[in-house]
C-alpha positions in Angstrom: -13.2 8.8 13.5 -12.7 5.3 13.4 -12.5 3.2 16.9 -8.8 2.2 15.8 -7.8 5.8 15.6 -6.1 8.0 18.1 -6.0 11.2 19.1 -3.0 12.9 19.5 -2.7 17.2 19.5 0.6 18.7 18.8 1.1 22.3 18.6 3.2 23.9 16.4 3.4 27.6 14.4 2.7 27.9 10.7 2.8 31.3 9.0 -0.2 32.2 8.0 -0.6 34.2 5.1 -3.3 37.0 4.5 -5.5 34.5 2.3 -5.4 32.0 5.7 -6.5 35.0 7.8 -9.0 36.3 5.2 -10.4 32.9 4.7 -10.8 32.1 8.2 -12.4 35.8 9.2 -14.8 35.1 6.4 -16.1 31.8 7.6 -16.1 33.3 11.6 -13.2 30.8 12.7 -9.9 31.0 14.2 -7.2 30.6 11.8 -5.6 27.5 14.0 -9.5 26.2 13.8 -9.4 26.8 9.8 -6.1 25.0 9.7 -7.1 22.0 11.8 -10.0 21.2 9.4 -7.5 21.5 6.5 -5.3 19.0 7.9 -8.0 16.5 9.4 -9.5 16.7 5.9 -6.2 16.0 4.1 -5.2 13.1 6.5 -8.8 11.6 5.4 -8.7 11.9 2.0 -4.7 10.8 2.2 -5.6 7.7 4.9 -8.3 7.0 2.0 -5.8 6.8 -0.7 -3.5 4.0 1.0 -6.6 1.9 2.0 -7.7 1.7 -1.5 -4.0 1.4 -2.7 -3.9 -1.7 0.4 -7.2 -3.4 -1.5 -5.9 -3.3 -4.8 -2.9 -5.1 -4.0 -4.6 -7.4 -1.6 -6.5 -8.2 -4.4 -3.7 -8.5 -7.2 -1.9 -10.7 -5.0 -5.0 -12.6 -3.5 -3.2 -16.1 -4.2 0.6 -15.2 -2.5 -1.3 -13.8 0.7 -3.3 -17.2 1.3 -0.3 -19.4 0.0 1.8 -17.2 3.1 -1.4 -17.6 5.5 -1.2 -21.5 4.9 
């Protein structure tokens, strides 16, 4: 986790489907521990996404940004 990012918990009931449960009895976790890694790996690859989104139009619009920073 990066030092900018916080940690924040919120609970909250999903249904979880027999796949969910068999899923998570196959790999010896809770289902809530399954679903947490699904989530924290999705806001990863997600948080990725808009970074490299951010770069690319940092750097197709390199000359407006330092014309606005002058």
């Amino acid at each position: 986790m990066s030092p900018n990012t916080s940690t924040s918990t919120s609970a909250f009931t999903l249904p979880a489907g027999g796949a969910v449960a068999d899923l998570a009895d196959a790999r010896g976790v809770s289902v809530d521990e399954l679903v947490g890694e699904a989530v924290r790996r999705y806001v990863e690859v997600e948080a990725s996404r808009v970074r490299d989104e951010a770069l690319r139009l940092a750097g197709r619009h390199q000359v407006l940004l330092r014309r606005l920073g002058e």
